[in-house]
C-alpha positions in Angstrom: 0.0 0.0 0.0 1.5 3.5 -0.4 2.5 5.8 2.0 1.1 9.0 1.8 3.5 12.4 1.2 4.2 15.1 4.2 4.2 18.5 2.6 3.7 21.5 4.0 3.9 25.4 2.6 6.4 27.0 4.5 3.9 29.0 6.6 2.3 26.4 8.4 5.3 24.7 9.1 6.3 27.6 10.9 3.3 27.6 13.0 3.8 23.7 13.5 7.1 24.7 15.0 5.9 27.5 17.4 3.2 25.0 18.4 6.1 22.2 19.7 8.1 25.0 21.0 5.2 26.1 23.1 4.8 22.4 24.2 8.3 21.7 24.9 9.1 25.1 26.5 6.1 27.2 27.2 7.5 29.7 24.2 10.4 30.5 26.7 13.6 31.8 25.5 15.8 30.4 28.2 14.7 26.8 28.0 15.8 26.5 24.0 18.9 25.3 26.0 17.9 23.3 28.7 18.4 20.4 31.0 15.2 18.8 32.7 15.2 17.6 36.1 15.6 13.2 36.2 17.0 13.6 33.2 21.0 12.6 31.9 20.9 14.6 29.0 20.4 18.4 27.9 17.3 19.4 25.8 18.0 21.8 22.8 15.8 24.0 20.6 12.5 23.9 19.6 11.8 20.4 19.9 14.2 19.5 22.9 16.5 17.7 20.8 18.7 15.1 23.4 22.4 16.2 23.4 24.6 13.1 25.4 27.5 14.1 27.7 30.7 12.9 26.9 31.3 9.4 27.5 28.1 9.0 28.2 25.2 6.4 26.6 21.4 6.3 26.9 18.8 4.1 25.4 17.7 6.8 23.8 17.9 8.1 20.0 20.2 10.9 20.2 18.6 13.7 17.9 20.7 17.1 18.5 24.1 15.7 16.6 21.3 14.7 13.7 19.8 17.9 13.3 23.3 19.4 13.1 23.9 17.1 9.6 20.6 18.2 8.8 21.4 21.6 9.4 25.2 21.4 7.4 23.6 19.9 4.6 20.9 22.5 4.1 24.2 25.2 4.1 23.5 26.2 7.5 26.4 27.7 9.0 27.2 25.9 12.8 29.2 27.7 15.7 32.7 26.5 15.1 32.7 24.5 18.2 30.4 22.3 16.9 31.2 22.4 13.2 33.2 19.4 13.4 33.5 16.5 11.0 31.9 14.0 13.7 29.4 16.1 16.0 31.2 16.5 19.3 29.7 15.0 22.6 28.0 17.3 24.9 30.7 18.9 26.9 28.3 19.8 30.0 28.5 16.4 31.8 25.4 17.0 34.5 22.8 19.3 34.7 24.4 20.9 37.5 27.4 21.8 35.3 24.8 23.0 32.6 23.3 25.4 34.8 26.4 26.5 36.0 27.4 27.3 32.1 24.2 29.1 31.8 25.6 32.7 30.7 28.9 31.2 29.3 29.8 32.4 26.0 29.5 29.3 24.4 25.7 28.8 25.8 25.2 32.0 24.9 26.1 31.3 21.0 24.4 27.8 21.4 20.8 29.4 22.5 21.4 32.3 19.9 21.9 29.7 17.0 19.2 27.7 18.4 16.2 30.9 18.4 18.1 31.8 14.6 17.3 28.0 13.2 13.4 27.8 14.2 12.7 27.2 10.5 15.6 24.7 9.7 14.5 22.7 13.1 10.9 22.5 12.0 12.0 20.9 8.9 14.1 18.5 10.9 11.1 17.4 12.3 9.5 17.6 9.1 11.7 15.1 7.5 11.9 12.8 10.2 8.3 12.4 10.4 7.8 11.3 6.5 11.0 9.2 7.0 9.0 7.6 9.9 7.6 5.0 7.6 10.0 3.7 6.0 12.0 2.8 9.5 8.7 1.7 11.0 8.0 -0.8 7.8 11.4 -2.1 8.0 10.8 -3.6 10.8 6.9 -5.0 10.5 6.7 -8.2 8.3 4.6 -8.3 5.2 1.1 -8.8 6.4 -1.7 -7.8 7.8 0.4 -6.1 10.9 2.4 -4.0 8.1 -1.1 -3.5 6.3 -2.4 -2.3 9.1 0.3 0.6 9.8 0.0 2.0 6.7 -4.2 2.3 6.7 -3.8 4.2 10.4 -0.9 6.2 9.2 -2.9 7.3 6.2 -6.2 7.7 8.3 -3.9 10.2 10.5 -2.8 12.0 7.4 -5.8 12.5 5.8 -7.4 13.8 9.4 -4.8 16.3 10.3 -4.8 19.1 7.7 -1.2 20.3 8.9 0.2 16.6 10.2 0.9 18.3 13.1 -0.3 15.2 16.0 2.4 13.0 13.6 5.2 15.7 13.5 5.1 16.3 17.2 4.4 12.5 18.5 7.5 11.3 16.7 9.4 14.5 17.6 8.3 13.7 21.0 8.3 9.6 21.6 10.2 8.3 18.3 9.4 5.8 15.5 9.1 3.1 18.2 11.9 1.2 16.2 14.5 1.4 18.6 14.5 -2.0 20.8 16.4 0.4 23.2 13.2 2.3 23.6 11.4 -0.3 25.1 10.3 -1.8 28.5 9.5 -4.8 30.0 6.0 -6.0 31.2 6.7 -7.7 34.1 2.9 -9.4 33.7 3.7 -10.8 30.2 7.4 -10.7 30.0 7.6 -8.9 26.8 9.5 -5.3 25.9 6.8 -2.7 25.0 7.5 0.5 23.1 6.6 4.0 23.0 6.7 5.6 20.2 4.8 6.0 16.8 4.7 2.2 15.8 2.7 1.0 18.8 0.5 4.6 18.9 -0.4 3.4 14.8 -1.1 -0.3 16.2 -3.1 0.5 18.9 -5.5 2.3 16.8 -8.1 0.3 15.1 -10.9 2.4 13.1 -12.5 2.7 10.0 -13.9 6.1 9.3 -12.5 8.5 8.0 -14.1 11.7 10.1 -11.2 14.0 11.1 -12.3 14.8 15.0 -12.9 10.9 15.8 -9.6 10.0 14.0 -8.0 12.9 15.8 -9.3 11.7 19.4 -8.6 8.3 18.5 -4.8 8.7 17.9 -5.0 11.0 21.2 -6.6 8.0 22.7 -4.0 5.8 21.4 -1.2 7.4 22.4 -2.3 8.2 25.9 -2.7 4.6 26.2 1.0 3.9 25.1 2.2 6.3 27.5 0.5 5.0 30.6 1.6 1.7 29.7 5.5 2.9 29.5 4.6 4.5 33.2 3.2 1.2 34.5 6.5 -0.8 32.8 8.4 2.8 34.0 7.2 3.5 37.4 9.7 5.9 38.2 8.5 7.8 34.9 5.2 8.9 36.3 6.6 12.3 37.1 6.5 13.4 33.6 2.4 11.8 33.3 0.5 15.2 33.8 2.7 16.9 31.1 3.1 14.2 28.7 -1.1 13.7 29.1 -1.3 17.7 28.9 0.5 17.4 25.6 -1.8 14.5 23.9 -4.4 15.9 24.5 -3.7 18.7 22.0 -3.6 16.3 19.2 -7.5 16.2 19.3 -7.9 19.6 17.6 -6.6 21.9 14.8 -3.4 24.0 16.0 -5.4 27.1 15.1 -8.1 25.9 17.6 -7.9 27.8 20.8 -9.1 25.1 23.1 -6.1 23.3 21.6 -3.6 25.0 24.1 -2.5 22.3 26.7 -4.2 23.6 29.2 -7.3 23.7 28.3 -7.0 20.6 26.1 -5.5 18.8 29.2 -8.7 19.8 31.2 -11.1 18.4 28.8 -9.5 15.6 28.1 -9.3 14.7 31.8 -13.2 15.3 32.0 -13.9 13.1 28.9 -11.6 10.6 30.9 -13.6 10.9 33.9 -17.4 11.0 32.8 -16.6 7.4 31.1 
């Protein structure tokens, strides 16, 4: 079956990438260089792309040294500290550290470059989010399982005018390729996933109405996250803002009620009157 195209004029993509900026950061300056709390990694720009410490390796996919290739390829011109022909590590080994280096003159020129590339980030995203596919595919046999993908995918597409629930999910959780990215249910014994992959497998509808399709992938993905904080306890500190952030999925970006806030609270109501 084919995989439908992502493309977006130039404008909305813009307004795609102040949407995840406003989810990752609140639209605050300061935190387009960041390092969260329980976390072993620094944040960067618009999407809080993860930046390792030297010497240092995470199950996690490791998305600032990509966007930098991205970034060189598209003639973008890096700080010279990082314009190397391998990516350097992240020389900030702790969050402590970071904060320390907060008004250094190298985080300084980091969070300038970072607020200058808004545009070439969003199309970072952009691209990884039609490249999506073709990892996920890879890795689900001929079938009905890989037939199935591909008809909630395109349901998705087709709902969501701007893409936007797809662009920020896999910005957000991944492909849900990675066997890294995956935990282990201690009632069945087998590694579960997070990202993208298990949101398009939990989904099972047919129509084609853009507000049910939209709530359903909200649906679905709140259901893969909860799962990762019954596999994760220790992850359940992060439940009220990941949930805060599905729920925006269920409306147009243009939407008001589609600020986290309010789509957090409405979501939590819908959640409660079933």
């Amino acid at each position: 079956m084919p995989v439908p195209q992502i493309v977006l004029p130039g404008d909305l993509a813009k307004k795609i990438g102040q949407k995840i900026w406003l989810n990752e950061t609140g639209g605050k300056i300061d935190a387009i260089t960041s390092w969260n709390a329980n976390e072993e990694f620094a944040s960067l720009g618009i999407g809080h792309f993860i930046w390792f410490p030297v010497g240092k390796w995470l199950p996690f996919e490791e998305s600032f040294p990509a966007l930098l290739e991205f970034m060189r390829k598209k003639n973008v011109r890096l700080p010279a500290w990082l314009d190397q022909t391998q990516i350097p590590a992240n020389p900030w080994t702790s969050r402590a550290e970071f904060r320390k280096h907060a008004n250094s003159p190298q985080m300084k020129e980091l969070r300038q470059f970072m607020l200058d590339t808004v545009t070439e980030q969003t199309q970072f995203m952009m691209a990884r989010a039609q490249g999506a596919m073709e990892k996920i595919l890879k890795t689900a046999p001929d079938g009905p399982e890989r037939d199935h993908i591909v008809i909630q995918f395109t349901r998705v597409v087709r709902a969501s005018e701007n893409f936007y629930p797809l662009i920020d999910y896999i910005n957000f959780k991944g492909e849900g390729t990675n066997p890294n990215e995956a935990a282990m249910n201690k009632e069945t014994g087998l590694r579960q996933g997070w990202g993208l992959k298990q949101v398009l497998l939990r989904m099972n509808g047919v129509t084609g109405d853009p507000k049910a399709v939209r709530a359903e992938f909200a649906d679905a993905a709140q259901f893969v996250l909860q799962q990762r904080i019954r596999n994760l306890p220790s992850n359940r500190v992060f439940e009220v803002g990941w949930l805060r952030r599905i729920a925006t999925y269920r409306r147009p970006i243009a939407d008001p009620e589609s600020s986290p806030e309010r789509a957090l609270r409405k979501s939590l109501r819908v959640t409660a009157a079933r």
